[in-house]
N, C-alpha and C positions, 0 to 999 in steps of 0.2 A: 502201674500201667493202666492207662484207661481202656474202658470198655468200648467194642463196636457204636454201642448208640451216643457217646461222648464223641467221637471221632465223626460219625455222618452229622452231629450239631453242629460239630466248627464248620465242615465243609458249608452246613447250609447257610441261606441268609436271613436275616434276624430286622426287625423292627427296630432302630434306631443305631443301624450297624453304619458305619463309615464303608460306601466304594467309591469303586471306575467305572467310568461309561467310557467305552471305547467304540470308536465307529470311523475303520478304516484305521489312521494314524494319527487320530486326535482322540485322548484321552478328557478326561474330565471328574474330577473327586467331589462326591457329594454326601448327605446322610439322608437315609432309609427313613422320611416321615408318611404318615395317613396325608394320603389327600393334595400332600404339596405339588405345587407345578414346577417344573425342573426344564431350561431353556438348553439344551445342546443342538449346537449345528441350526440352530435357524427352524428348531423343531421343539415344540413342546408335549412334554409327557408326563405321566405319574410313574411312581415304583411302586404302588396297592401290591400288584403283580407278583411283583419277585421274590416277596417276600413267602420262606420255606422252601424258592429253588434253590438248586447249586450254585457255585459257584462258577465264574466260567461258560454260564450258558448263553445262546443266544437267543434274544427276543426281538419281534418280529412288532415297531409300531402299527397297532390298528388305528381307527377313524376313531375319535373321542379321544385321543392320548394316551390310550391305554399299552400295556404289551401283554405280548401274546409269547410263550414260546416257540420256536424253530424246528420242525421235525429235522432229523440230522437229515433227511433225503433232500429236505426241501433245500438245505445249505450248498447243494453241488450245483458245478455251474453249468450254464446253458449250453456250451460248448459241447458236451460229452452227447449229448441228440443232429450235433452239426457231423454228418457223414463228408461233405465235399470239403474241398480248399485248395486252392490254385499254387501254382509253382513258384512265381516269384509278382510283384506289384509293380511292375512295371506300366502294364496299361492302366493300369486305374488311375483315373483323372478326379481329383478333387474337385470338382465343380459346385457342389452343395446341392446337386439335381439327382444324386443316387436315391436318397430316401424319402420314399412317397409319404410317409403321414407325416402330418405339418405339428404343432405345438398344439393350435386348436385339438387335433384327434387324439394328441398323448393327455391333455387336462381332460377328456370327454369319456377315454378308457380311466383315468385317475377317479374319477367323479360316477364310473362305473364300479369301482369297488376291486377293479383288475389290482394283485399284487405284484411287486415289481420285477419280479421274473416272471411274469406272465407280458408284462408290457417288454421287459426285454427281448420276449419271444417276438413277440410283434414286431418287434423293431426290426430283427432280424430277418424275418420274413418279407417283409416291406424294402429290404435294402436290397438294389442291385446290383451293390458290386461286393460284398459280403462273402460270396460261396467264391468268388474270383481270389478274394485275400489269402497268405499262407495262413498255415494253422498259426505261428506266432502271432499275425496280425492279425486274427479273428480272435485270440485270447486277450490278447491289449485292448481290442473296441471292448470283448464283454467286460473286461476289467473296467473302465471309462465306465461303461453304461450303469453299471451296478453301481457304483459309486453316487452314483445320479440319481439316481430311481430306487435304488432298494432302499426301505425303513429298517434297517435292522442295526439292533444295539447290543451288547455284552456288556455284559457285568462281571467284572471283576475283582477278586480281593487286594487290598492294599500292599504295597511291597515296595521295599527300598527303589529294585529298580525302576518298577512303571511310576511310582510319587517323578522320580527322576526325571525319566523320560516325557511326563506331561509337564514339567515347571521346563525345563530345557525345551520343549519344541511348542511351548505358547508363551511364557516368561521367562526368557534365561536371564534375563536382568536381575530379577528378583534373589535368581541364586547366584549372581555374580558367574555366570555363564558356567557352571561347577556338570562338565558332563558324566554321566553313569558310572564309565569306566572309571573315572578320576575318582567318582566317591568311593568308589571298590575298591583302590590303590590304599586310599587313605585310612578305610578302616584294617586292611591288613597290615600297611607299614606302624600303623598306631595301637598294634594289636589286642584288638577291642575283645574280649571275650567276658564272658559270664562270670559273676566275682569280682571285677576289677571296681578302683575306684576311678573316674577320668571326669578329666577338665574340658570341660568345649567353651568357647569363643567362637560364634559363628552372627554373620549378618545373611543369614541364606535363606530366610522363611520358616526357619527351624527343620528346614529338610535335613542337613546334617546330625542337630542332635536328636531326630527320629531316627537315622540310621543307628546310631551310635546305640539306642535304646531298644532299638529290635534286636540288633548284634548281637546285645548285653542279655536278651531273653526276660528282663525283669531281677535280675538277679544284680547284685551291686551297687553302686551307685556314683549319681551322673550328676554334677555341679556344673550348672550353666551360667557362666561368666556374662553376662549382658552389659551393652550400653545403656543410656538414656533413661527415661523411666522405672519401662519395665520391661519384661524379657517378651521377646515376640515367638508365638508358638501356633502361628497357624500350619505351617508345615507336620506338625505333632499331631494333630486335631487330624488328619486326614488317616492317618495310621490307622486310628481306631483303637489305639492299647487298651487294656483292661484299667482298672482301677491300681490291680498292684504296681503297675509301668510308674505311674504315676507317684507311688511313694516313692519310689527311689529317688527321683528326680528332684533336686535343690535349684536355688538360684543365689546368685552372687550379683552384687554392681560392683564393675570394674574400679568403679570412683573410688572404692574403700578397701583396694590393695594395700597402697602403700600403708594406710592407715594399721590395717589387718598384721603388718608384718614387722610394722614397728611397736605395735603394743597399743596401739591410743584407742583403737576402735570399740567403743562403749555398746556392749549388749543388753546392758543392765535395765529391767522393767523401771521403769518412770514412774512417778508420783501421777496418779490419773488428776489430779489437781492443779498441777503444775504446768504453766504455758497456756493454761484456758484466761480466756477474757470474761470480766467482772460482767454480765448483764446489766447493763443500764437502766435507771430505773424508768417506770413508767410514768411520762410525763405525757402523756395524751390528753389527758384531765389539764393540766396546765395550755398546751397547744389551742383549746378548745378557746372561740370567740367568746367574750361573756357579753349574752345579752338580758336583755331585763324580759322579767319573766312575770306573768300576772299569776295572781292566786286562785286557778280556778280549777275545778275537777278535772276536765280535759286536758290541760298544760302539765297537771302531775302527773295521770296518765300515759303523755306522752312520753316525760323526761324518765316515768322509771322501766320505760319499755327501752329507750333509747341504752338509758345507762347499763341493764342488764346485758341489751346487744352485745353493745362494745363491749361489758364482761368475759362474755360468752366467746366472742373474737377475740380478744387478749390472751383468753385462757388455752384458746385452740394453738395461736400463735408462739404462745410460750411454749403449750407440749411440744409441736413439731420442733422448734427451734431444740429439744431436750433430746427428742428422737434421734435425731441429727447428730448431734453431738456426740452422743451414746454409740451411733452406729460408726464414728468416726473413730474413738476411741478404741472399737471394737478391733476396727482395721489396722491400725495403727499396730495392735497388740499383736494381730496374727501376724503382719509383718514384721516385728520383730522378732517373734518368736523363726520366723521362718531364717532371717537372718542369722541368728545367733547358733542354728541348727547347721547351718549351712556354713559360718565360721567355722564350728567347732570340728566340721572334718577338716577343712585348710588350715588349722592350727598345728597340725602335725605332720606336715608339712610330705605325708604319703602316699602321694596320688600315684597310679599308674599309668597314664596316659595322657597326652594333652592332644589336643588335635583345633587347631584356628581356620578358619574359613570367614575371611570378613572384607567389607571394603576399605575400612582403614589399614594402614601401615600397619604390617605386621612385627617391626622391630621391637617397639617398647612395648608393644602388649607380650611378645614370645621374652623377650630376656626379664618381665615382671615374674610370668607364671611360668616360666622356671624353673625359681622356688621352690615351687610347692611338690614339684616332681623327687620322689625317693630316686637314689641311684639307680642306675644299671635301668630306668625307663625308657621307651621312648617316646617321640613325640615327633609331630608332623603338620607342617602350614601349607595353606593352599593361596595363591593368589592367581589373576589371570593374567598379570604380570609378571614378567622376570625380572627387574631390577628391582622391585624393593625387597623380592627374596634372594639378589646378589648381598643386598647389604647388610641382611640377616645375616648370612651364611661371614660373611667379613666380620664383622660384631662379635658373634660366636667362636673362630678362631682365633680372634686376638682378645679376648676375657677367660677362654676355656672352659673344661666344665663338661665339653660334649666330644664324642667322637661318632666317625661315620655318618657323618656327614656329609651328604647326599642333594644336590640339586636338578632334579628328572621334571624333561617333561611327557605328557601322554601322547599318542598317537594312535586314534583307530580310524579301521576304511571297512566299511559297509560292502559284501559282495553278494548278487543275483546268482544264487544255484538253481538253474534249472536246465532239463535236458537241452545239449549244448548250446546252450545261452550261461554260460559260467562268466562271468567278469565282473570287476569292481564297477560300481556304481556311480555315476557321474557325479551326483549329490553327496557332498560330505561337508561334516564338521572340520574348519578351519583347524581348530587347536581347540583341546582339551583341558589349556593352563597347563600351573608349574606346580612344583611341591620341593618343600623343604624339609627333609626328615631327617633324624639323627638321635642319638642314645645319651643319656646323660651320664655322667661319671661325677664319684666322690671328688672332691677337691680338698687343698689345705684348709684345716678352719683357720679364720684370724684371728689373732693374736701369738698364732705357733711363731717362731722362727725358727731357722735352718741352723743346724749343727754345726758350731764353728772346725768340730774336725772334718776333716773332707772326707768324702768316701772313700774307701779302700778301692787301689786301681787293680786290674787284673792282672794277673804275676804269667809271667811266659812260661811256658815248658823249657828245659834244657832237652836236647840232646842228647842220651846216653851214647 
């Protein structure tokens, strides 16, 4: 069990830590450097600051970019010194003539040094139809107005949900619209836990398979199926995992399934010799004009200054060109090696988990890596579509192999609790997507056939 000052380190924050900057309902994930300038909201600042406070805390931009932390007194709002508030808003007329200080006199207290509940005050004082508004409507302007005016930032630590919540409410594209609740769905239908070994497929920014890797605690291990290249992992990168997150974690190209399952797929270390191209010789000597040359001190001079040059470049040219090489080689090696590592858990065909989130077709990627799932697992695909997880779920039953299978989709509604002001929220998420989950089962192996006796039928009771 760790100790008290183990336990207030994690809370604190650290010089090269992954956060959030949150400010209002915009999120944003960055890393803890000296000195960097960091763009949120139309606003630039440093993190020098933060580093050794809590987590969770708020800070307060001053002049220079800097921050400052937030006395918790200072975080209450203006309304709580508002004594008056009128019955209902009926008389109040919009006109845009209630509030006497004009733009000029809020940049002129701005450039005074006034903080933003201090100008909020102002504001409020200056307004005449303000003491008239109910108290709901006086908490709504100050809500507006802080919004406007207050510098203030929180730092937060990383987590499944809020990663969630900022790619969904500035790029939901990115994660194929995959909302919070739905990734919550998915790692419990795909029962992610510490120990296990799981297959992800995902086109989502790698926010899924940082889910799947916090879940995990570091313990297990997580084979990341990728397209194209190579695996995309900024999503992971915002986590912040320690070093050991990261041993656990393999990668796969889909390309070398088939290959993988039918035996052909070669891991074996190459001849570091083999496949390289023969250096050509140097023919720069030969390229060279031949002109006629006199015998005199200065022309030998020159020619053996010239000739050492081009030595001296050739020879440089040559290294790099070795360097290069070398370092290619190098690479070459690690990714095999990462390969072959990464084979040799899918050779035994005992995963526990699969879980797909992608914008391709989910058919032929879920009935490939199937495979590799041991009996009695499960597994679970996300699309934002319903019909290409119809024709999964179709597939599935007419091959076998799974039961409990399952086509859900999510639904949630956002509600305002506050003293009676209780109701859903006008704003909501359309649809959360679909998911296709279900359990795999042992099947016949081929080449069995069925018992030419037929099975015994069941014998009736008589009657005594």
């Amino acid at each position: 069990m760790a100790d008290g000052g183990d336990d207030d380190s994690l809370d604190k924050i650290n010089e090269g830590d992954h956060v959030v900057l949150k400010r209002g309902e915009i999120y944003k994930a960055v890393q803890i450097q000296s000195r960097k300038k960091v763009v949120f909201e139309k606003k630039w600042l440093f993190l020098d600051n933060v580093v050794g406070q809590l987590y969770s805390t708020t800070f307060e931009i001053v002049p220079g970019g800097q921050l400052q932390p937030v006395k918790p007194k200072d975080v209450q709002s203006a309304a709580s010194d508002v004594k008056e508030a009128g019955t209902d808003n009926r008389n109040i007329v919009d006109d845009g003539m209630s509030q006497k200080l004009t733009r000029d006199d809020i940049e002129t207290l701005k450039e005074q040094g006034l903080k933003g509940q201090e100008i909020i005050q102002q504001l409020i004082d200056n307004s005449s139809t303000f003491r008239n508004k109910t108290e709901y409507a006086q908490d709504k302007y100050i809500k507006k107005k802080k919004k406007k005016y207050e510098n203030t930032v929180t730092v937060l630590k990383p987590t499944c949900r809020i990663l969630a919540l900022m790619y969904h409410g500035r790029e939901p594209g990115k994660i194929c619209h995959l909302r919070f609740d739905t990734l919550a769905l998915m790692l419990n239908l795909a029962n992610i836990h510490a120990g296990s070994k799981v297959l992800v497929f995902e086109t989502c920014a790698g926010l899924v398979l940082g889910a799947v890797m916090e879940r995990m605690g570091g313990y297990g291990s997580v084979i990341q199926m990728y397209p194209g290249a190579g695996p995309v992992r900024a999503g992971v990168e915002n986590f912040g995992f320690p070093a050991r997150f990261h041993d656990t974690l393999h990668d796969f190209p889909i390309c070398h399934v088939n290959a993988l399952l039918a035996g052909t797929l070669d891991t074996s270390p190459k001849d570091p010799g083999a496949g390289e191209e023969a250096t050509p010789p140097d023919v720069a000597g030969e390229e060279q004009p031949k002109t006629e040359q006199r015998d005199t001190p200065g022309n030998a001079e020159n020619t053996e200054t010239n000739a050492s040059g081009d030595q001296r470049t050739d020879d440089e040219r040559e290294r790099s060109k070795e360097a290069k090489a070398q370092l290619k080689r190098v690479k070459q090696e690690e990714k095999r090696k990462k390969l072959a590592a990464a084979a040799a858990l899918l050779e035994g065909r005992n995963a526990d988990g699969l879980v797909i989130a992608s914008l391709f077709h989910p058919c032929p990627v879920l009935l490939c890596l199937l495979k590799f799932l041991s009996p009695s697992r499960p597994f679970v695909v996300y699309s934002q579509y319903k019909e290409p997880l119809v024709e999964c779920f179709t597939k599935l039953k007419e091959q076998g192999g799974t039961v409990n299978l399952r086509l859900t989709d999510t639904w949630l509604r956002h509600y305002q609790v506050l003293p009676n002001r209780t109701h859903p929220k006008l704003l909501m998420s359309g649809g959360g997507g679909y998911l296709l989950s279900g359990i795999t089962v042992e099947t016949e192996r081929s080449g069995q056939t069925d018992s030419e006796e037929p099975a015994p039928k069941k014998q009736k009771l008589t009657e005594s």
